[in-house]
C-alpha beads as a LAMMPS data file, in Angstrom:
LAMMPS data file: protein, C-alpha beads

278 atoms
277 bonds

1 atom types
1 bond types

-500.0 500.0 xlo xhi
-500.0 500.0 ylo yhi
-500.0 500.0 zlo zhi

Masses

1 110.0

Atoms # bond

1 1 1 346.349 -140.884 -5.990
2 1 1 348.708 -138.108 -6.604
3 1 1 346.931 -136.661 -9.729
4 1 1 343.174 -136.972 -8.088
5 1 1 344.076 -135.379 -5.066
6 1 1 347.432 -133.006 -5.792
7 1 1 349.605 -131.796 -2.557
8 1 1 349.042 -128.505 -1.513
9 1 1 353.065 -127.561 -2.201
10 1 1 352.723 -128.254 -5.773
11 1 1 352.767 -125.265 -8.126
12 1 1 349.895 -125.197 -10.493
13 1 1 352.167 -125.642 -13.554
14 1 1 353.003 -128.918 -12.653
15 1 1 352.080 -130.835 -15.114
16 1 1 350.633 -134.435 -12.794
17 1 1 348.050 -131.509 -10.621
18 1 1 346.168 -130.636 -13.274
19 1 1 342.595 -131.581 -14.047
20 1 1 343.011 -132.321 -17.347
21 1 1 346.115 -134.418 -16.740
22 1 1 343.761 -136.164 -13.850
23 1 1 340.134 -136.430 -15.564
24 1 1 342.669 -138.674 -18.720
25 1 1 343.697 -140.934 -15.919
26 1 1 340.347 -141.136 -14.806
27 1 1 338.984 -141.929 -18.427
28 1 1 341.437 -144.057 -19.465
29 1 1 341.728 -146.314 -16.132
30 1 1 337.723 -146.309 -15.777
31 1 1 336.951 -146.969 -19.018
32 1 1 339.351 -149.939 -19.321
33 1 1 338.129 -151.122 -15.835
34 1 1 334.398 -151.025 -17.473
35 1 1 335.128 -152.386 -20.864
36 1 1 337.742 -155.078 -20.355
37 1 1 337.360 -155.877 -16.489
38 1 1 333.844 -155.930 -16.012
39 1 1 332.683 -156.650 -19.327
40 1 1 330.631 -154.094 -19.896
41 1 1 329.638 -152.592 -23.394
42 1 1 329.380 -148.955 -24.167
43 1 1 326.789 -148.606 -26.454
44 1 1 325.036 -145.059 -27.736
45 1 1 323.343 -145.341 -23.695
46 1 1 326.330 -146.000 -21.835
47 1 1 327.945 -143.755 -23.895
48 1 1 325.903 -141.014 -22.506
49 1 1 326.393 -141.926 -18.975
50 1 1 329.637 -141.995 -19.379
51 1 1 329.828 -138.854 -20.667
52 1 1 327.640 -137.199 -17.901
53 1 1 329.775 -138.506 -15.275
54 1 1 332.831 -138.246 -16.730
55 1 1 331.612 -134.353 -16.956
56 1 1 330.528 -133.956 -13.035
57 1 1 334.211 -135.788 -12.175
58 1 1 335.439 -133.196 -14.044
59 1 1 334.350 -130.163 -12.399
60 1 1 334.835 -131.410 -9.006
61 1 1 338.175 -131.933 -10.037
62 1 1 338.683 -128.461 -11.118
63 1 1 337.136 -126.936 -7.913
64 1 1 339.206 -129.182 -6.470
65 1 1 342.235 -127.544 -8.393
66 1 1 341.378 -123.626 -7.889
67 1 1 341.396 -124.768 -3.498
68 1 1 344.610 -126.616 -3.964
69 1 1 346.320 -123.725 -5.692
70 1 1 344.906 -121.186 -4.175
71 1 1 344.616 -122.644 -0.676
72 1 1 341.517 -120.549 -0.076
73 1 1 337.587 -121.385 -0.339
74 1 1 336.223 -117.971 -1.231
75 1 1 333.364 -118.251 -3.359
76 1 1 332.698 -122.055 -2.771
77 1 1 329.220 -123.431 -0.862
78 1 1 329.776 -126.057 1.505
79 1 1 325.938 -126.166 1.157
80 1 1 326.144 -127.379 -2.423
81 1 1 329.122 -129.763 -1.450
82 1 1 326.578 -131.260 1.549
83 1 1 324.301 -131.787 -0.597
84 1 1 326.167 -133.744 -3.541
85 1 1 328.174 -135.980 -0.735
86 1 1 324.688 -136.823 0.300
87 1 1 324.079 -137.905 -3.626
88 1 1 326.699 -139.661 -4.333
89 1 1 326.829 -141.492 -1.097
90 1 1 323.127 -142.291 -1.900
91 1 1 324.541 -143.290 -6.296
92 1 1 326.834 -145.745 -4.413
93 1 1 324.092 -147.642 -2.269
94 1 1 321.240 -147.603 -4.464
95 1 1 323.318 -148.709 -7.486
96 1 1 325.233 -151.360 -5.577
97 1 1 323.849 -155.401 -6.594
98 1 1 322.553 -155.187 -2.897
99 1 1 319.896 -157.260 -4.467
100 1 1 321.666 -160.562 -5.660
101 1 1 322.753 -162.774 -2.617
102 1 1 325.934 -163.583 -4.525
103 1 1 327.122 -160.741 -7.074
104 1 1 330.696 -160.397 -9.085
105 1 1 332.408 -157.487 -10.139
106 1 1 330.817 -157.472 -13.880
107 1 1 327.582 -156.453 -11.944
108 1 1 329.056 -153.180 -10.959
109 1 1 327.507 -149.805 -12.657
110 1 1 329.079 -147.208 -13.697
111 1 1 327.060 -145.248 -11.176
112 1 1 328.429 -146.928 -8.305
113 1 1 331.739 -146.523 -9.725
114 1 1 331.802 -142.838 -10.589
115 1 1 329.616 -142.434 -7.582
116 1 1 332.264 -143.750 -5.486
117 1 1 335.370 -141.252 -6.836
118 1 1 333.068 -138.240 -6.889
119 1 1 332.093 -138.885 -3.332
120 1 1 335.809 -138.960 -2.393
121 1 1 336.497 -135.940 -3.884
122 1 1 333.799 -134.208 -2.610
123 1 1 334.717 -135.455 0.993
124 1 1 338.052 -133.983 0.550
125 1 1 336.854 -131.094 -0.703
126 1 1 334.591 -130.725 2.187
127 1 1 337.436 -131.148 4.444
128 1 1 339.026 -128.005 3.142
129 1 1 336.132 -125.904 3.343
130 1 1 335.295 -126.806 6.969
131 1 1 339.008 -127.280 8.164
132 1 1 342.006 -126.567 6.084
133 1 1 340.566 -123.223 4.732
134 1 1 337.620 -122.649 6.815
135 1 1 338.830 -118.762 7.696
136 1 1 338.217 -118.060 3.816
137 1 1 335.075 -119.550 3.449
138 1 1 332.487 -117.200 3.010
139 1 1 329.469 -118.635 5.306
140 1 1 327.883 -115.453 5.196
141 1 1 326.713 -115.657 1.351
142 1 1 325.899 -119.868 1.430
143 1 1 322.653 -118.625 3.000
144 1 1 320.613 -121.293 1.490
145 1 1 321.085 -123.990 3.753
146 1 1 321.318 -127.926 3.584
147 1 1 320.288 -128.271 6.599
148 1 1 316.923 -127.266 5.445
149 1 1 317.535 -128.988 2.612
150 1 1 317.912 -132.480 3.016
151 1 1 315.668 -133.015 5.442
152 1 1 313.226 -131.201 3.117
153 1 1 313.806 -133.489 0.447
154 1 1 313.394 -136.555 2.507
155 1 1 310.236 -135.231 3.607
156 1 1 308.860 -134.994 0.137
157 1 1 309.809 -138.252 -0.754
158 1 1 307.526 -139.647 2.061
159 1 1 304.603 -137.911 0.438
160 1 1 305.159 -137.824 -3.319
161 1 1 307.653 -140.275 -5.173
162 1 1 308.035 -142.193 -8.349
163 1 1 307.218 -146.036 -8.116
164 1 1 309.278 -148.672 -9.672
165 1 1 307.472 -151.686 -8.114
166 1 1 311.145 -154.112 -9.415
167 1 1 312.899 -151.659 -6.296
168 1 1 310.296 -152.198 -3.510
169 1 1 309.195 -149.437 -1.175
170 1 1 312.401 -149.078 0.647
171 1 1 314.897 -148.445 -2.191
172 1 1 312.170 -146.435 -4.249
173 1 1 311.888 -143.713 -1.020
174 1 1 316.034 -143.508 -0.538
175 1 1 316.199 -143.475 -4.476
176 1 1 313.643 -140.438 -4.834
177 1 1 314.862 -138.813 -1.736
178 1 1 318.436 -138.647 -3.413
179 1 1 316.679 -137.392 -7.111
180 1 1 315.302 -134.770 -5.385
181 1 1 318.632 -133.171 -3.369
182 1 1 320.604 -134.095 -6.796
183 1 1 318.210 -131.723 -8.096
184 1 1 318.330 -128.518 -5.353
185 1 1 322.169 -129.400 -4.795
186 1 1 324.060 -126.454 -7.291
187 1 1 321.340 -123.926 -5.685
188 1 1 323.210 -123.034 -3.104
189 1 1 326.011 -122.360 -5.083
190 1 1 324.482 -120.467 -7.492
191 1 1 322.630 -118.256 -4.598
192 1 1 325.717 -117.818 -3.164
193 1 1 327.294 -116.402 -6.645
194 1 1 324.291 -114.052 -7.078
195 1 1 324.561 -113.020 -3.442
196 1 1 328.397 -111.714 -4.386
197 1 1 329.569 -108.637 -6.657
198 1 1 328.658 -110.540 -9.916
199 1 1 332.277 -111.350 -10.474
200 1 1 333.044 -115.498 -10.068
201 1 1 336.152 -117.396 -10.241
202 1 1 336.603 -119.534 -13.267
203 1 1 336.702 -122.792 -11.530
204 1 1 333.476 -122.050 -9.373
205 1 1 331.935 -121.338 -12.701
206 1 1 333.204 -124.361 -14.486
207 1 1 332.025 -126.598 -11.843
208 1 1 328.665 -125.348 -11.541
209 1 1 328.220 -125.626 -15.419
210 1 1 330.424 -129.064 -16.196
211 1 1 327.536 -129.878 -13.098
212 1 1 324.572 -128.359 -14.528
213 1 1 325.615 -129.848 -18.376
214 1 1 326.030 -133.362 -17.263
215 1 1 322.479 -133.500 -15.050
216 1 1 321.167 -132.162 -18.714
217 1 1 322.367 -135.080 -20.114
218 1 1 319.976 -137.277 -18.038
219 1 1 317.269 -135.825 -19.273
220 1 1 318.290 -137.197 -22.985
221 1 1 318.801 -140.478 -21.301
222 1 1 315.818 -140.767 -20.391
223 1 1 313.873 -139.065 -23.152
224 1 1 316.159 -141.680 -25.545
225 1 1 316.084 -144.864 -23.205
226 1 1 313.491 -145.658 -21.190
227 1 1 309.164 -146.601 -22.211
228 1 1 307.503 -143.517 -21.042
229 1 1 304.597 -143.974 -22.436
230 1 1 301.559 -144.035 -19.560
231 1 1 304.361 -144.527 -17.040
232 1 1 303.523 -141.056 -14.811
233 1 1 306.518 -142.260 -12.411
234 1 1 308.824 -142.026 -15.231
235 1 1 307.493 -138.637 -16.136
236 1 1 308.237 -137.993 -12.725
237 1 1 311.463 -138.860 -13.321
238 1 1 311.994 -136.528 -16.302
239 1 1 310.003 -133.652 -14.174
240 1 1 312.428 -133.448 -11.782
241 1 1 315.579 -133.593 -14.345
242 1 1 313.711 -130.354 -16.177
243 1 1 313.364 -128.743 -13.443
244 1 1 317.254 -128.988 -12.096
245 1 1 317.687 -127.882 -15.708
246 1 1 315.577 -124.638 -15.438
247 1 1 316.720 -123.838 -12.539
248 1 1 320.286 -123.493 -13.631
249 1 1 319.621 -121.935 -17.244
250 1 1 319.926 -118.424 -16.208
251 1 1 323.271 -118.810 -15.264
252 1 1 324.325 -121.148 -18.074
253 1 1 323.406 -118.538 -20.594
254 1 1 325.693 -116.166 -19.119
255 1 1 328.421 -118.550 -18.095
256 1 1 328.161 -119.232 -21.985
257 1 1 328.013 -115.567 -22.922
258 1 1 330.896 -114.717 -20.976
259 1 1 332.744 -117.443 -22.786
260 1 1 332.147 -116.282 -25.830
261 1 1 333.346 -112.917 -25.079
262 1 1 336.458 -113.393 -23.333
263 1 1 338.980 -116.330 -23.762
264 1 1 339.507 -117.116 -19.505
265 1 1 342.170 -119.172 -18.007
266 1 1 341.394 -121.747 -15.729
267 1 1 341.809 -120.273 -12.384
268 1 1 340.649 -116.382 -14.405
269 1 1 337.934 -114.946 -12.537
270 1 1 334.658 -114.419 -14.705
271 1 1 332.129 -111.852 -14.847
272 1 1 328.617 -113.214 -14.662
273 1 1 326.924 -109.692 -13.820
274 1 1 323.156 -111.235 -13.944
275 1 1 320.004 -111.408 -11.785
276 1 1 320.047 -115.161 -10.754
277 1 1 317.326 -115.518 -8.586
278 1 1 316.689 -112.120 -7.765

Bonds

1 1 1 2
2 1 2 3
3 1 3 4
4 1 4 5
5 1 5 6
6 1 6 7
7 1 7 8
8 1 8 9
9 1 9 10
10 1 10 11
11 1 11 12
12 1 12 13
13 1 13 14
14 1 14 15
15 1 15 16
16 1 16 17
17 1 17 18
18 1 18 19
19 1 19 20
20 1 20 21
21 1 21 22
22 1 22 23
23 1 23 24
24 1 24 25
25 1 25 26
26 1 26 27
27 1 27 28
28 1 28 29
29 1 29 30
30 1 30 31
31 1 31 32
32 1 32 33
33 1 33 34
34 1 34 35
35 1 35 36
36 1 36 37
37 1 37 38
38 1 38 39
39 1 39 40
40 1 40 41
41 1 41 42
42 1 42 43
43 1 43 44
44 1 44 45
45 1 45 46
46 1 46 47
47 1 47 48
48 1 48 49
49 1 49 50
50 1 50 51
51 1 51 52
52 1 52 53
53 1 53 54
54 1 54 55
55 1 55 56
56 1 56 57
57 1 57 58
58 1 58 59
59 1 59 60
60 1 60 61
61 1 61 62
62 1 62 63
63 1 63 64
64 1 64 65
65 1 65 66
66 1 66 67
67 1 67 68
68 1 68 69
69 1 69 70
70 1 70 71
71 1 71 72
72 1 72 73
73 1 73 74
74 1 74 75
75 1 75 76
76 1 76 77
77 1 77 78
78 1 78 79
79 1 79 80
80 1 80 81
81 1 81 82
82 1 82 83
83 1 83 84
84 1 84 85
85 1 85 86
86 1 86 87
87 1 87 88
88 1 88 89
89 1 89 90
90 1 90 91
91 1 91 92
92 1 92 93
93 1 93 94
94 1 94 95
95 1 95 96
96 1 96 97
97 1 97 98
98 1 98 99
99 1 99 100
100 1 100 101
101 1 101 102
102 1 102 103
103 1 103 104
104 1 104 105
105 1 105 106
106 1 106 107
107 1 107 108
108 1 108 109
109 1 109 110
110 1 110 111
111 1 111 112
112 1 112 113
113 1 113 114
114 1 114 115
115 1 115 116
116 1 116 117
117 1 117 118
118 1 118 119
119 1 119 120
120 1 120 121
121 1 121 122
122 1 122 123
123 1 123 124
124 1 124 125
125 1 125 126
126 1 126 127
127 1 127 128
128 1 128 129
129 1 129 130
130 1 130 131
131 1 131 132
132 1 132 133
133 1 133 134
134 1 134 135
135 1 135 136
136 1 136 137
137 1 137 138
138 1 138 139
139 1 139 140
140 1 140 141
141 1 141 142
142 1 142 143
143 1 143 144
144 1 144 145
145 1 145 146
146 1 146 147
147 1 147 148
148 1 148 149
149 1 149 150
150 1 150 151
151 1 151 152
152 1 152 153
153 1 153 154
154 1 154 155
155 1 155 156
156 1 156 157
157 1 157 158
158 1 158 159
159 1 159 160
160 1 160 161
161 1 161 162
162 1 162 163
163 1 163 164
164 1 164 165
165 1 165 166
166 1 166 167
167 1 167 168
168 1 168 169
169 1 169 170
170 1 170 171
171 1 171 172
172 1 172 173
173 1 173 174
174 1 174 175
175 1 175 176
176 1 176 177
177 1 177 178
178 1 178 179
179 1 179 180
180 1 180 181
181 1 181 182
182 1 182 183
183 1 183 184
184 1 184 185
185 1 185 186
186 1 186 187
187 1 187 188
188 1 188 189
189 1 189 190
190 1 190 191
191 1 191 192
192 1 192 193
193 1 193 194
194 1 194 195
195 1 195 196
196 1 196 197
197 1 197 198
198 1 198 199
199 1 199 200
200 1 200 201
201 1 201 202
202 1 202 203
203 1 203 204
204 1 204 205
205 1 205 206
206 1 206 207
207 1 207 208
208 1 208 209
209 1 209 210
210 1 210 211
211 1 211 212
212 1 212 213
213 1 213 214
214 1 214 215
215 1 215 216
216 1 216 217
217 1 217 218
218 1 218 219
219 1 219 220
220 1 220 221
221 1 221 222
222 1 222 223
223 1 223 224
224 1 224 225
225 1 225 226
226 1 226 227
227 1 227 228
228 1 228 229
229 1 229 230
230 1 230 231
231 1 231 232
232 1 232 233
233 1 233 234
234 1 234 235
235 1 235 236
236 1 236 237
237 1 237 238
238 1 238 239
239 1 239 240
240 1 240 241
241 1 241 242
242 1 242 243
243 1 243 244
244 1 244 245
245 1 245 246
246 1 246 247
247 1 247 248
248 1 248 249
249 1 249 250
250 1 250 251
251 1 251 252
252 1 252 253
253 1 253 254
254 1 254 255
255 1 255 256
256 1 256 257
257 1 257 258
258 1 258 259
259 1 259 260
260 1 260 261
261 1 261 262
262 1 262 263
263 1 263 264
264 1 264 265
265 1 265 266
266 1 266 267
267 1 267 268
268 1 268 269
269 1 269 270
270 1 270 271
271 1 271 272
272 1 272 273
273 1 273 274
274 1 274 275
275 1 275 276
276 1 276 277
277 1 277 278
């Protein structure tokens, strides 16, 4: 537990706090788990998945890093962080073998699995943003709100939502309802950066782009993986992925281009001086 979550007293060159040190633990001890506890096989699909949420751990993990060294919150949303516990609450449930009346542990996913750390992180990060560190959190920039949000999302699902008639009405309105926050969560975030001075802190920005990168990779998936064909709810499904995508290019390109031009540190701050959403 000590390299997911690090103590607050430990400086950041110790060597068991970091993320990288973490996301290997992570790797290693989920991928054996998968592979030689559950039985499962990571072929060129799996592979992918396991890369995307291998990615999203990552970031949260480094967020969760720049709050645990710094002991402040500037810069980070608690709208954004809302709306992913509200994801991967709803990746744990919907991915859970709710549907077999007697189910082992080799009918796990590694959505439920990955669900379940990234929703502990985010819970914890959560907590420092509305208690351990709420006098540095900058409410005044995370204008666009989940409270809206959510509900807003929910709402939609009750009027438009892909069909998978093997999930039955009930799982097929929680399962688009939770597509469609996945897909607004990193706005608020990314409002909140272009409501600053242009200038982010590394982590922020590696979180929001180790985010934005691994929901890119579900597009692939399921571009590569599933029978489109005439299915329009599948297209659905791929609509909504694009979109989260598009929404989130303008800042990847300069994320990227600021990369490329300076060689930043982890907790560095960066200068993304563009007009996202403005």
């Amino acid at each position: 537990m000590v390299a997911i979550f690090p103590p607050l007293h430990l400086p950041s060159s110790y060597f068991f706090a970091t993320p990288a040190f973490s996301m290997a633990c992570i790797v290693l001890g989920m991928g054996y788990f998968y592979v030689f506890v559950l039985g499962g096989k990571l072929d060129s699909e799996q592979a992918i998945k396991f890369a995307s949420v291998n990615l999203e751990v990552l970031g949260l993990l480094i967020l969760q890093y720049k709050i645990a060294t710094r002991k402040s919150v500037n810069g980070v949303s608690g709208m954004s962080l809302l709306m992913y516990a509200t994801v991967y609450l709803g990746r744990v449930g919907l991915f859970l073998p709710y549907r077999k009346k007697k189910w082992e542990l080799q009918d796990l996913d590694l959505d439920s699995l990955y669900g379940a750390i990234s929703f502990l992180l985010v819970m914890s990060i959560l907590k420092s943003v509305f208690t351990t560190y709420r006098s540095s959190y900058q409410d005044d920039l995370d204008t666009l709100k989940a409270t809206y949000l959510i509900p807003g999302c929910f709402l939609l699902a009750t009027l438009i939502r892909p069909h998978f008639p093997s999930l039955g009405n009930t799982v097929n309105f929680f399962w688009a309802a939770t597509l469609y926050v996945d897909v607004l969560a990193l706005m608020p975030q990314v409002v909140m950066m272009a409501n600053g001075v242009g200038k982010v802190e590394a982590p922020i920005a590696h979180f929001v782009a180790a985010t934005a990168v691994s929901r890119s990779t579900d597009v692939v998936d399921s571009l590569l993986y599933y029978p489109l064909g005439a299915n329009w709810s599948a297209w659905g499904v791929v609509f909504a992925q694009t979109v989260h995508l598009l929404l989130v290019l303008d800042f990847l390109y300069y994320y990227m281009k600021a990369r490329a031009s300076n060689k930043h540190q982890l907790t560095d701050v960066i200068d993304i001086s563009c007009n996202i959403l403005v």
